[in-house]
C-alpha positions, 0 to 999 in steps of 0.5 A, a space after each residue: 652552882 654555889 658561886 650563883 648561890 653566893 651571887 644570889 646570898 650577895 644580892 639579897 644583902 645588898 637588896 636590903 641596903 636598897 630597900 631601905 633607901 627606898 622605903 626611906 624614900 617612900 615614906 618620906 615622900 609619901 609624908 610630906 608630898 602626899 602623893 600616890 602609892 604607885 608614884 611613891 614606889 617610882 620615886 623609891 625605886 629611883 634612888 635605890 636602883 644606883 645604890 644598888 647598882 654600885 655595890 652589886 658591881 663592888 661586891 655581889 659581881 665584882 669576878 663577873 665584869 669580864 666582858 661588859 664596862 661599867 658604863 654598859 652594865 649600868 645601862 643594862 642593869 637600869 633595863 632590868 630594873 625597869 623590867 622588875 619595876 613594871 612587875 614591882 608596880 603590877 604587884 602594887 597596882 593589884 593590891 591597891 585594887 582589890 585589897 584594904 593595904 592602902 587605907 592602912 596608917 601605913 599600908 602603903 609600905 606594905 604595898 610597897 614592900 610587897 612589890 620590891 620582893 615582887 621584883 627581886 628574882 626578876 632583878 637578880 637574873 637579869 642582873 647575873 645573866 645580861 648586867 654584869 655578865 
């Protein structure tokens, strides 16, 4: 239990290195390509998913590679990602939907942020139980 507990502290600290490379991302889209918020959020995810990926596998689970290789963690961490991303795009699909977040100056990171905490616990496990097991 308290090394899931460290695992999951790990994870979080490396979470917010990849929610800043993804909300960079999404504003920076979403500024100069102007393009929709779910759309955004894919781009964000993008380039924050390998972030994330290289220092869970660095940090958050460096004791828990014993039988994946690097090559198949990779793999199943981008499954499990993906399965967050379609719960992270849900979350936004809702929120863009029925609440007033995107006509906000900049409700779409909020939207956005929303979404990723949405995620998390999705990403986690499946990080723990099938990437880096």
């Amino acid at each position: 239990m308290k090394k899931t507990l460290m695992q999951a502290v790990s994870f979080f600290f490396v979470g917010l290195s990849g929610l800043v490379v993804d909300m960079t991302v999404v504003f920076i889209t979403k500024l100069v390509f102007n393009l929709p918020t779910i759309f955004t959020g894919i781009v964000g995810f993008s380039f924050a998913l390998s972030n994330n990926f290289l220092w869970n596998y660095k940090f958050t689970f460096k004791n828990s590679r014993s039988i994946n290789s690097k090559r198949k963690s990779y793999v199943l961490y981008i499954v499990t990602c993906c399965i967050g991303l379609v719960v992270r795009l849900s979350i936004m699909t809702v929120l863009i939907k029925y609440s007033s977040l995107e006509s906000w100056s900049h409700g779409y990171l909020i939207i956005n942020f929303i979404g990723i905490v949405g995620a998390t616990s999705i990403n986690f496990i499946g990080s723990k139980k099938f990437a880096f097991r």
